[in-house]
N, C-alpha and C positions, 0 to 999 in steps of 0.2 A: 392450320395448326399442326405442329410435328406429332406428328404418335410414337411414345416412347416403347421401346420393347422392352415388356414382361421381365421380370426377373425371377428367378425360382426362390421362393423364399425358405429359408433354413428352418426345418421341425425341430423345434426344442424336446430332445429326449425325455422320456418320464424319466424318475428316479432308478429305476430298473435299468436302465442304461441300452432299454432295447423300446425300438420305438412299434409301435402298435401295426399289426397286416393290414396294409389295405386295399378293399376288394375294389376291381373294378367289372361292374354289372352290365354285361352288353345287352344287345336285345334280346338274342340265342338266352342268357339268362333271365331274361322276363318275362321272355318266350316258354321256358321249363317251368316257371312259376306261375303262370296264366297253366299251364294247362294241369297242374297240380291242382289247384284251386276248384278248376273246371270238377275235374275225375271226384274231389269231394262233396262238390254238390250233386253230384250225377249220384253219389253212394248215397246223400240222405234225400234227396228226393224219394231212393230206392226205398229206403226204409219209411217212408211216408206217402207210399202209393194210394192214389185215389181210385175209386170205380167211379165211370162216368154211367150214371143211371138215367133211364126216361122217368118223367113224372107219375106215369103210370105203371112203373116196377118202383118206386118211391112210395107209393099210398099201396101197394100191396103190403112193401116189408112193413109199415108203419099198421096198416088193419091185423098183420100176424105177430107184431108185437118184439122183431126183431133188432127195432131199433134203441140204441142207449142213449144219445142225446143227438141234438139237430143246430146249427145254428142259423140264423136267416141273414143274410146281407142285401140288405133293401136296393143300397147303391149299385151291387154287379145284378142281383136280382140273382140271385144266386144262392143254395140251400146246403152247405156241408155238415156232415153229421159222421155218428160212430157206431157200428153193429154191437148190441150186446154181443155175451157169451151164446143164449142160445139161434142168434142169428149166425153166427161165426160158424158154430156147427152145422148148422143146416148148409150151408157155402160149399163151393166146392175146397177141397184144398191149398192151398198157399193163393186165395181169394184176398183181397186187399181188404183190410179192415177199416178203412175211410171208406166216405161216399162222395157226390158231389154231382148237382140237379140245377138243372136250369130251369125258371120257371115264367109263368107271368102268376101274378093276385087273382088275377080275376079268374083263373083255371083251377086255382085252388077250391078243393068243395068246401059251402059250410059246414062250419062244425069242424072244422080241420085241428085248430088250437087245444079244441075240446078234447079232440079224440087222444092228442100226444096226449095232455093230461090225466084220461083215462089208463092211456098204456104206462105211464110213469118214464116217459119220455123228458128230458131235461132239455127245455126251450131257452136258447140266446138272440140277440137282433144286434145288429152290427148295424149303425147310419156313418160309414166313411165319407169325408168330405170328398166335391170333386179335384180338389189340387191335389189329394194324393192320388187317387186313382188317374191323374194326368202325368205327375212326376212317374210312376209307376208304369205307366204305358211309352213315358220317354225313356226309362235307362238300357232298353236293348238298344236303341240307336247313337243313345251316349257313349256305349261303351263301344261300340264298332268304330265311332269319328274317332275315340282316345288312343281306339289301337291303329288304327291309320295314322293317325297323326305321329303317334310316335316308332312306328316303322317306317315311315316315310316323310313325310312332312319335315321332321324337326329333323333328321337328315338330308337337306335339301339344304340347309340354311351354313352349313360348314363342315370346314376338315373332313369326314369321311366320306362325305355326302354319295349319292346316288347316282341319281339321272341329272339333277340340275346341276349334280359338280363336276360334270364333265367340262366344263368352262373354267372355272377355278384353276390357275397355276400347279402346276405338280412341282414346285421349287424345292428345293433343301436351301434353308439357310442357315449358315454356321456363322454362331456368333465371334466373341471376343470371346470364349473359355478355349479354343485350342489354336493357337498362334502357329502361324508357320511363317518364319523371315525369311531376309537373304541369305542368313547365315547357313540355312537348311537344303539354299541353290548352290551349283557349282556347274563349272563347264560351259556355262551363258551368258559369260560377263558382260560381252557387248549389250545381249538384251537386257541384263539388269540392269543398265547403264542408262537405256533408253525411255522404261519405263519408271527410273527415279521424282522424272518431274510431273508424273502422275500422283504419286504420292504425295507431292508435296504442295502438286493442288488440294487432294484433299483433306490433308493437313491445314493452309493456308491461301484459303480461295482469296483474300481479300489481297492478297500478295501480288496476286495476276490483275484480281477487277482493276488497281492502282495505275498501271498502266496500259492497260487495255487490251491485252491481250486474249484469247479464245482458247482454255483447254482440250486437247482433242477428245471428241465425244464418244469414238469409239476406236480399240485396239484391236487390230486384226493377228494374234499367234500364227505361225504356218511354220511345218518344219517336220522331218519323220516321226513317224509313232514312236512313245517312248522317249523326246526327250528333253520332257520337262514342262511343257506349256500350262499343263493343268497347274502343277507343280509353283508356279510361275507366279501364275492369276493366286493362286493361294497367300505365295508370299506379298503379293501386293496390298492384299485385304489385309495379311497379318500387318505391312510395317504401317498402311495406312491407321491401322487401328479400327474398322469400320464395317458394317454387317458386310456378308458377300451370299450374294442370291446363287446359288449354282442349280444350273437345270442344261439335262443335253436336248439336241434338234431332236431327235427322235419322241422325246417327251410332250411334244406339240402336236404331233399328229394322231389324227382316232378314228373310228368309224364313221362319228360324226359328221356332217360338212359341218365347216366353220366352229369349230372346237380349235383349232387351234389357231387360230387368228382370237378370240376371244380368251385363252389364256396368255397370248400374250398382250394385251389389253390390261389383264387384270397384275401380272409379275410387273409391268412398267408402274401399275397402278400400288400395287407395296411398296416397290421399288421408291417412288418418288417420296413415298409417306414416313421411309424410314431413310430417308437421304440426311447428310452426304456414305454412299454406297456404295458398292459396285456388283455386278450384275455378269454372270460368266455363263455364256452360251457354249456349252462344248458340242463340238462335231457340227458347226455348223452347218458344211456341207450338205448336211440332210435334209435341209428348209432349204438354204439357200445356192440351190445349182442356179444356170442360167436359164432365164425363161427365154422360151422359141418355140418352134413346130415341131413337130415329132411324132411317133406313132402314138403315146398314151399319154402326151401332156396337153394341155389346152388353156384356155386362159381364164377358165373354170377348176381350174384343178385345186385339189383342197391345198397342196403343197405352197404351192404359187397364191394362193390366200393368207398362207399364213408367213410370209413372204415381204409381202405386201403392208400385213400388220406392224411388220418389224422395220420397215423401210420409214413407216408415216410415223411411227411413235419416236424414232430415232432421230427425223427432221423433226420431230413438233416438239424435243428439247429445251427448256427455255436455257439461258445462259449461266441461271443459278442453281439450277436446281442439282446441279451437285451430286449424277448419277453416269458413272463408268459405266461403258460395257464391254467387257472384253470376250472375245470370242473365239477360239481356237479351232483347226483345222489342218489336216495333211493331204488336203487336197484345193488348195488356195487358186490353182488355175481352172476350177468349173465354177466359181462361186459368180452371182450376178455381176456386172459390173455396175449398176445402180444401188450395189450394197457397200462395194470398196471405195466407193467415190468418196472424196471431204467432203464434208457434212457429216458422215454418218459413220463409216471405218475410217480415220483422218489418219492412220499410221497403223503399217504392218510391219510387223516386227516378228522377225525371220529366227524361229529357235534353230541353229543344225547341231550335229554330230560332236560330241564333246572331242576336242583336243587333246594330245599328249598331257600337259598341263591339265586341262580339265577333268581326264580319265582320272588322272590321280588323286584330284580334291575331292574328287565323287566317291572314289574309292575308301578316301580316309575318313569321309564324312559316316557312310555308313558302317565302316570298320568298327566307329565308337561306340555301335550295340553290341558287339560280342568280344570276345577275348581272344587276344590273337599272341604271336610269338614276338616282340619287340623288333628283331630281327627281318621280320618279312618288309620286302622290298619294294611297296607300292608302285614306285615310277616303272622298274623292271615290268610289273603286272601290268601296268598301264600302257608299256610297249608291247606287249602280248596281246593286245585289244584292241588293232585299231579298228573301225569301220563299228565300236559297240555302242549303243545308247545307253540311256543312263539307269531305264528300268533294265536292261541285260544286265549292268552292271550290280546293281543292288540282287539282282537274284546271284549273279557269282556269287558274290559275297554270303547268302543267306547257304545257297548249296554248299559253300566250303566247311561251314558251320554245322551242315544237316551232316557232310562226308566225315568232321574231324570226331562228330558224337558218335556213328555208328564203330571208329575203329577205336572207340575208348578212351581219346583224347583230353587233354583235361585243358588245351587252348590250339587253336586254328595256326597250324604251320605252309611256308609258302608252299610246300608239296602240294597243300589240301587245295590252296586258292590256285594253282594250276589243274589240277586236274577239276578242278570246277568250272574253269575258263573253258576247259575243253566238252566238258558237257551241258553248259548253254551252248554252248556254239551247234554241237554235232550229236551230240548224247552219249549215251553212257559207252562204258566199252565192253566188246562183248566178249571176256576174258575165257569164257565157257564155252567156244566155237568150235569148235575140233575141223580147224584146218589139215590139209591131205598137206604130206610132203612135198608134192608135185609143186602144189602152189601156193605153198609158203615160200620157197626157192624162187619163182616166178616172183612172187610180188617184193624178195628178198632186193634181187636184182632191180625190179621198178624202180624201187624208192631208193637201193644206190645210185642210179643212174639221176634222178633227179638230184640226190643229196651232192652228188658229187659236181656235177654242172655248177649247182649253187655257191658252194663252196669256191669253186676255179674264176669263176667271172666274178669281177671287182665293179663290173657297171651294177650289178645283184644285191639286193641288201645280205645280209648276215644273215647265216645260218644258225634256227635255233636247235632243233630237235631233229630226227626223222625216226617211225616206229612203223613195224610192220603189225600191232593189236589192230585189230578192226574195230572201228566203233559207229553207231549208228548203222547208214546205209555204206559207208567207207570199210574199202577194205583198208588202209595205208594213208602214211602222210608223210611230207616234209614240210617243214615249218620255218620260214623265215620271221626274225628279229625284228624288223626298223627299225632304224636308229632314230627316224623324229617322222612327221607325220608329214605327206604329203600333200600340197597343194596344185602341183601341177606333174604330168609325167614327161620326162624327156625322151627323144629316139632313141638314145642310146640305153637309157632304162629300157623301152618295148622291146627292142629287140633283145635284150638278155633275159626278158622274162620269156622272148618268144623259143630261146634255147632250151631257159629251165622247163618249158611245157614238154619238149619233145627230149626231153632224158630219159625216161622213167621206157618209151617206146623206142629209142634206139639201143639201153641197154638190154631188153627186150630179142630185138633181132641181134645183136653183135653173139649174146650168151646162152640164150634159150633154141634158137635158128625157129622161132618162131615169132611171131604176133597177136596179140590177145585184145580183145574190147576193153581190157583194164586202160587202155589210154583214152577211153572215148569221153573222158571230162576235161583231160590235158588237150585232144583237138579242138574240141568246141572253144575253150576256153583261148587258144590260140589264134582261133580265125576269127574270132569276136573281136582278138585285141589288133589286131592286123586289118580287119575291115575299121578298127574305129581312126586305125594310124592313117586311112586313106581317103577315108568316106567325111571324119571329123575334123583332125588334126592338121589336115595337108602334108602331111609325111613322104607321100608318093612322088615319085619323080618326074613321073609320065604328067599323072593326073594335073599335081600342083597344088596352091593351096585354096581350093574348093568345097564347098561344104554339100555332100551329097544327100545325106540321111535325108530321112523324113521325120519331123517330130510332132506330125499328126493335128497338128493346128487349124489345116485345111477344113473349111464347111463341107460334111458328107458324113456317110459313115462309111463309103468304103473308099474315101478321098485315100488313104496311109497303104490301099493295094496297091495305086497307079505311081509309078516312080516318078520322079519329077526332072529325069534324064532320059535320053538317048538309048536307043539299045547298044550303039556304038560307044558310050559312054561307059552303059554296063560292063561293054564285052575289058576295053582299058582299065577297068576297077577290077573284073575278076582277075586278067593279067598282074595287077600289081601285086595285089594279096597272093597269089600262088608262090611270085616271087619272092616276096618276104619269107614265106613260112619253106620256100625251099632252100634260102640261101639260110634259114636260119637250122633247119633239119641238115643240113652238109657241115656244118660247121661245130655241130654238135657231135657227130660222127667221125669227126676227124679228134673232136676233145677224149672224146670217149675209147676212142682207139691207140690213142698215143698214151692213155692212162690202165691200160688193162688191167693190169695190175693192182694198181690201186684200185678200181671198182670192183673187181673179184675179193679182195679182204674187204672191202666195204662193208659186201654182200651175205659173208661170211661171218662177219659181226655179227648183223643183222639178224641171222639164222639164228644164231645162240642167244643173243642177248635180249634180240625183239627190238629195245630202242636203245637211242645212243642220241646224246648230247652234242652240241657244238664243239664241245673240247676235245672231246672221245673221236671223232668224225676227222678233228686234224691232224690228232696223235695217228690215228692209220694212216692220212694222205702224207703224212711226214714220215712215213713206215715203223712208228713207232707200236710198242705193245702195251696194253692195260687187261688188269685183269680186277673181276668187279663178280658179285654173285647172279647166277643169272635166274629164273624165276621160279624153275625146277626145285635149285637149290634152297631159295625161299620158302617155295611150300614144304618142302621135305625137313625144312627145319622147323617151321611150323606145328609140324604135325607131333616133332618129336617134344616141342612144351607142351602139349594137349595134352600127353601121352600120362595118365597116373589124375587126371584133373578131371571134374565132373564133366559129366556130358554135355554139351552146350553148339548150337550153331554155329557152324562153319559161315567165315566170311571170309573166301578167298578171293572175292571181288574187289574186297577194302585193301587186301594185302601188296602193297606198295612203297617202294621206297625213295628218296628224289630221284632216281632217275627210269626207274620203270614207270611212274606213276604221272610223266610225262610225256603226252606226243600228241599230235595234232594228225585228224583225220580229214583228209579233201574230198577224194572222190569218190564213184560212186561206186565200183565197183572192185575187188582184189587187186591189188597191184598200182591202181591206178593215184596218184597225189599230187601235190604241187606246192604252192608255199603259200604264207597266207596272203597275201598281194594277189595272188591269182583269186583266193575263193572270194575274199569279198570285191574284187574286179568288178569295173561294167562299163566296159566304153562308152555306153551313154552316157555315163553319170561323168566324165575324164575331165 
C-alpha cells in the first residue's frame, strides 16, 4: 500500500484576522515545570513539618498534657497528632508543631484512651484500605518510569530521537511546493538532453513497460565543483513533478559501526513507500571510493559497510518500483567499480565547464534578480570568463550588485559586472597600497612588455585590458579577450603564448638593466606549457608524438615518483623544452627591440594612467594620443563635491570609472602578469 505524504493543512483565522501563538513544549520545558512543581512541594512539606517521636517521648507529652489532638491510623500503625499552645511553649524554638510515632497496640499502656480523655486530648482512628496504601507506595516508582519514558523512550520511536535514531535516515525531502526546472539550468544542455528520458519515465512508466524496456536505475553526475549537478538532480525532481529524497555521503557515516549501512536501509525504505521518486546522494565519493588494502581500510571498515548497503539495495530494485537515484560527484575516477557497473549507476552523465554560449544564459538567467543597465553586454561578460563555473558566475553577478549599492547606484552597470569578474576571480584591489616609484616603473614596464607581445602576435587572442593596481596576491595584469572558446590548442597558439610569457622579463632587462622575481609566475607558467607541448601533445621534434606524463593510475602510492622513461629519454625532453622556451625568449627580444619605442609610451601610459583598454593600447602602438582623467584627478575632483556636504565616509575604493575600474590581475608578485589563457592554463587539462 502507497503511503501518501502529509499535507499541511490551512488554519482558518479567527475573526481577528490574527491566528492564535502556538507554543511548542520541549522536554527542557517540562523539565522547568517538573522541577517548579518539585521546589512547591519541598515549600509546603516545609510548612507542615513533622517530629519524629519515640513512643516513650509520646506518653510523656501526653502524661504533661502537652498534647491538643492525636490521630491513630490502624492501617500504617501509626499515631500523628498536634502540640497544644502550652506544649509549643515548653519546645524549643522554631520546634515543629506536628508529631508522628510509630507504634505497636500491644506497647500501648492500659488506660491509654482514658488518660487522652482526661487530658481533653481530641482522639481520631483512620482504617485506610490496603489498595490505597499499595497505590501509594507505587506512585514514586510510577513517576520515575513516566519520566524515563518520556525523556527517552518516546524519543527512541522518531524524528528527533536519541540513541536508537542513530539508524534513522538524516534525508531532507523537498516536496512539490518549491519547483526547480530546466528552465532554471543553463550551460548543460547535452546533460539535460540526457536526463529527459528520465523524466519521462517517471512521468509515464507504462510507456517503457509496453515495450520492454529497463529504465536506468541509477544516474551517476561527475564534473567540477560548482557546475550545476546538484542543480540538475533539482530540476529533475521539479520537471518530474515527484518527492526528491536529498542526503550527502557524509551523512551516513557515525561513531557507530553499522549506522550507516542501516540508514541507508531505512531512506531506500521511505524511498520505495513514497515512489515514483528520486533519491539524490551528493558527494558520493565519500562512501563510495574503491575498496582494496591499504594502511586504515579493511574489509570491516564501517565506510565499506555502508558501501555495500548501497550496492545490495540498488541491485534488489524491482523493475517497478519506480525509484531514481542519482548521485553526484567530482571525483568519478576513485568511486568502486562494482558501484558504476549497469545494474546500479547505468549512465554517467558528465556536467563540465559552461561554454561561451552557456556563460551567457547562466548569466542572464540570474541577471533576472536584480536591476541592471539595458545596455550591459552579457556575451562580451561571458568572453571575459572563460574557464568560470556557474556558481562563480551567479556570485559575479550577486558582487556586481553588492559593488553598484555601495557606490550609490540605483541599477548594475557593465563597469560594476567587470570589476566583479575580476574579484571572483583574484579579489578586491588594493587601491590603498602605497607603491614606491621605483616599482611602479618596474611593473609599469612588466606589463608593457607583455601588453605589447600581445597586441603584435596575430597567432595570440585579443588584447583586452592591461593595469598596473595590484589586487589580491597580483601585483599587475594583462588580459586577453577570446574571441570563442577553446577546445583544443595549436603549436602555433603555444608558442605565442610561449612569447607573451617572457614579455613582461624581457622588457625587464632591455629597460630596467635589471631582473626581478616579478616574472616567477610568467616562467613556471611557460615551462608547464612547454613540458605539456612535449611530454602530451607530441609537439617536439626530437621526442615525436609520445606520451610521457604520468597520470598516476599505476597501483602504489609512490607508483607517479618513478618515471615511466629512460633517463636518456629524460635527458631529450629537457633538451626540447629548453629549446622551445629559448627560441621563444630570442624572438621576443628581437620584437621588443625593434619596438622600443612603442614600449617606452606604453609604459608611460601605464605610469599615469594605471590601466588602459584594448583601444587605448593601439592608439599608442599606432603613435597616436588620448587624453582621459587619471585617478589623482578623480579623487581630487571628488573631494571638491564633499566639500560644503555633511560629513560622511570616504569610498575611494568604489571610486571608478569604465576604464579604471577595469583590469585583470595574474601574478603573484609586482610586475609580474599574463593573459588570461595563461592563469586559467594547465597542460594537464589541454
Amino acid at each position: 500500500m502507497t503511503k501518501q505524504i502529509p499535507s499541511r493543512r490551512k488554519q482558518t483565522p479567527p475573526p481577528s484576522g490574527k491566528l492564535p501563538p502556538r507554543y511548542n513544549r520541549g522536554p527542557f520545558t517540562w523539565l522547568l515545570i517538573a522541577l517548579v512543581v518539585m521546589a512547591i512541594f519541598m515549600s509546603l512539606s516545609q510548612l507542615h513539618r513533622t517530629d519524629k517521636l519515640s513512643l516513650s517521648e509520646y506518653l510523656d507529652y501526653v502524661n504533661q498534657g502537652y498534647i491538643e489532638e492525636v490521630t491513630f491510623k490502624e492501617t500504617n500503625r501509626e499515631i500523628t497528632g498536634k502540640f497544644n499552645e502550652e506544649g509549643i511553649a515548653n519546645r524549643p524554638d522554631g520546634a515543629p508543631t506536628m508529631f508522628q510515632v510509630h507504634y505497636t497496640p500491644e506497647l500501648l499502656p492500659e488506660g491509654h484512651f482514658d488518660r487522652l480523655d482526661q487530658n481533653g486530648v481530641e482522639v481520631k482512628v483512620e482504617r485506610d484500605g490496603l489498595w490505597i496504601q499499595f497505590l501509594m507506595s507505587l506512585v514514586p516508582f510510577l513517576l520515575i518510569i513516566g519520566l524515563i519514558y518520556f525523556f527517552f523512550l518516546r524519543n527512541l520511536r522518531g524524528g528527533g530521537g536519541m540513541l536508537m535514531n542513530f539508524g534513522r535516515s538524516r534525508h531532507r525531502l523537498r516536496g512539490k511546493e518549491k519547483k526547480v526546472t530546466f528552465d532554471d539550468v543553463a550551460g548543460i544542455e547535452e546533460a539535460k538532453d540526457e536526463v529527459a528520458e528520465i523524466i519521462e519515465f517517471l512521468k509515464n512508466p507504462k510507456k517503457f513497460r509496453k515495450i520492454g524496456g529497463r529504465i536506468p536505475r541509477g544516474v551517476l553526475l561527475s564534473g567540477p565543483p560548482g557546475c550545476g549537478k546538484t542543480l540538475l538532480a533539482k530540476a529533475i525532481a521539479g520537471e518530474a513533478d515527484v518527492p526528491f529524497f536529498s542526503i550527502a555521503g557524509s551523512d551516513f557515516v557515525e561513531m557507530f559501526v553499522g549506522v550507516g549501512a542501516s540508514r541507508v536501509r531505512d531512506l531506500f525504505k521511505q524511498a520505495k513507500e513514497n515512489s515514483p521518486c528520486i533519491i539524490f546522494l551528493d558527494e558520493i565519493d565519500a562512501i563510495g571510493k574503491k575498496r582494496g588494502p591499504g594502511f586504515v581500510s579493511g574489509g570491516h571498515d564501517e565506510r565499506e559497510q555502508t558501501l555495500n548497503a548501497i550496492l545490495v539495495e540498488m541491485d534488489g530494485f524491482e523493475t517497478n518500483d519506480q525509484v531514481i537515484v542519482i548521485a553526484a560527484t567530482n571525483r568519478g575516477d576513485i568511486l568502486d567499480p562494482a558501484l558504476t557497473r549497469p545494474g546500479r549507476f547505468d549512465r554517467q552523465v558528465v556536467v563540465p565547464l559552461p561554454d561561451l554560449q552557456g556563460r551567457t544564459k547562466i548569466l542572464q538567467i540570474h541577471a533576472k534578480k536584480i536591476k541592471y543597465d539595458p545596455s550591459v553586454d552579457f556575451e562580451r561578460l561571458a568572453r571575459g570568463t572563460p574557464m568560470f563555473t556557474g556558481a562563480e558566475l551567479e556570485a559575479l553577478i550577486n558582487e556586481a550588485a553588492i559593488g553598484a549599492t555601495m557606490q550609490g547606484k540605483d541599477y548594475v552597470e557593465m563597469s560594476d559586472f567587470e570589476e566583479a569578474r575580476d574579484k571572483v576571480r583574484w579579489g578586491r584591489a588594493k587601491r590603498s597600497r602605497v607603491v614606491d616609484e621605483a616599482d611602479k616603473r618596474l611593473t609599469a614596464f612588466h606589463e608593457a612588455g607583455h601588453a605589447l607581445v600581445q597586441a603584435m602576435i596575430k597567432d595570440a587572442d585579443p588584447l583586452h585590458k592591461v593595469s598596473i593596481i595590484p589586487r589580491g596576491p597580483m601585483g599587475g595584469a594583462t588580459f586577453a579577450l577570446p574571441e570563442k572558446d577553446r577546445l583544443f590548442y595549436s603549436k602555433k597558439y603555444c608558442l605565442a603564448q610561449l612569447q607573451i610569457c617572457f614579455g613582461g622579463r624581457v622588457a625587464e632587462e632591455l629597460f630596467c638593466d635589471d631582473v626581478t622575481s616579478g616574472a616567477q609566475s610568467d616562467i613556471k607558467q611557460a615551462t608547464m606549457l612547454a613540458r605539456g607541448m612535449i611530454m602530451e601533445w607530441g609537439m617536439g621534434e626530437e621526442v615525436g608524438p609520445i606520451n610521457y606524463a604520468t597520470d598516476g593510475s599505476s597501483d602504489g602510492y609512490f607508483a607517479h615518483l618513478v618515471p615511466e622513461y629512460s633517463q636518456r629519454t629524460a635527458e631529450l625532453i629537457d633538451r626540447e623544452v629548453k629549446k622551445l622556451i629559448d627560441s621563444a625568449y630570442v624572438k621576443v627580444k628581437d620584437l621588443i627591440e625593434a619596438n622600443r619605442d612603442k614600449l617606452d609610451a606604453l609604459a608611460q601610459a601605464l605610469i599615469k594612467y594605471e590601466t588602459l583598454d584594448a583601444e587605448e593600447v593601439q592608439t599608442i602602438i599606432e603613435g597616436g594620443q588620448f587624453d582621459k582623467p587619471t585617478v589623482s584627478d578623480l579623487l581630487a575632483a571628488e573631494q571638491k563635491k564633499n566639500v560644503g556636504t555633511p560629513k560622511k565616509k570616504e569610498q575611494d575604493d568604489w571610486l571608478l570609472d569604465d576604464e579604471d575600474d577595469d583590469f585583470w590581475d595574474d601574478d603573484k608578485d609586482a610586475g609580474s602578469t599574463s593573459s588570461d589563457e595563461d592563469v586559467d592554463y594547465d597542460p594537464r587539462k589541454g
